[in-house]
C-alpha positions in Angstrom: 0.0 0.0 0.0 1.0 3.5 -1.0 1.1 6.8 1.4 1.3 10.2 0.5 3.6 12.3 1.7 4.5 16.1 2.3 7.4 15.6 -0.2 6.1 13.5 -3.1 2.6 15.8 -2.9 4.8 18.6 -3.2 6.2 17.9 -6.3 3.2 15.9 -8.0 1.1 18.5 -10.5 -2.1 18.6 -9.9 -4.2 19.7 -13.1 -7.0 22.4 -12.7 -9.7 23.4 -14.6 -9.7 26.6 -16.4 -10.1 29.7 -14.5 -13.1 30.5 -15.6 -14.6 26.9 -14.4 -13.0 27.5 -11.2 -14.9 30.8 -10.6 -18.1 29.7 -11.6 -17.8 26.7 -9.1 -16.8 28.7 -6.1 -19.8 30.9 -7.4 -21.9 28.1 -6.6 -20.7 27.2 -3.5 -20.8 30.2 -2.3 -25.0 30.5 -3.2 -24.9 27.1 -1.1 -23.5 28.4 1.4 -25.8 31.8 1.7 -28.9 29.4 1.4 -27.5 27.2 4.1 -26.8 30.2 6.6 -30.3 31.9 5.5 -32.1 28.2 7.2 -30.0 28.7 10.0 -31.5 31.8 10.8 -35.2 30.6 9.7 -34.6 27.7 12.0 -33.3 30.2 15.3 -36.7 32.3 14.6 -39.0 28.9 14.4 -37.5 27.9 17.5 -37.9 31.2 19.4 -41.7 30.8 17.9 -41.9 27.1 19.3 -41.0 28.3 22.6 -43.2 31.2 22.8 -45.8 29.1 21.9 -45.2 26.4 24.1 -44.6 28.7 27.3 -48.0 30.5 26.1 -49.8 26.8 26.3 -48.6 25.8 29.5 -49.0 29.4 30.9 -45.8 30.1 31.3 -44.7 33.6 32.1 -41.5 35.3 30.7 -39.9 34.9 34.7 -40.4 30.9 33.5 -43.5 30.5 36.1 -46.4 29.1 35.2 -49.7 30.6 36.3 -50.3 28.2 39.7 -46.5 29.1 40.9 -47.2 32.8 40.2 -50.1 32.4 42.4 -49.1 29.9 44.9 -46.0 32.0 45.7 
């Protein structure tokens, strides 16, 4: 079996595709990667609207009390 190393990667060549191919594939990556951090922020607000919801169904206050605590306290 074969290993790479430092030396023998360093002077292997390595063809790439044309300039222009290579900037039209980080284009795309980089419309991935605005999409991906867009559904990270729709998922942080769902999840702030989950938890409002949830603490408005079991009477929850802001303080994190429900409505018996509040008034057995």
């Amino acid at each position: 079996m074969m290993h790479a190393t430092k030396g023998g990667m360093e002077v292997r060549k390595f063809s790439l595709p044309p300039l222009a191919m290579q900037q039209t594939i980080v284009a795309e990556i980089e419309a991935e990667q605005a999409l991906v951090a867009a559904n990270r922020e729709l998922i942080a607000r769902f999840e702030k609207k989950i938890q409002a919801t949830l603490a408005r169904v079991w009477g929850e206050t802001a303080s994190g009390l429900s409505k018996v605590e509040r008034t057995t306290s």
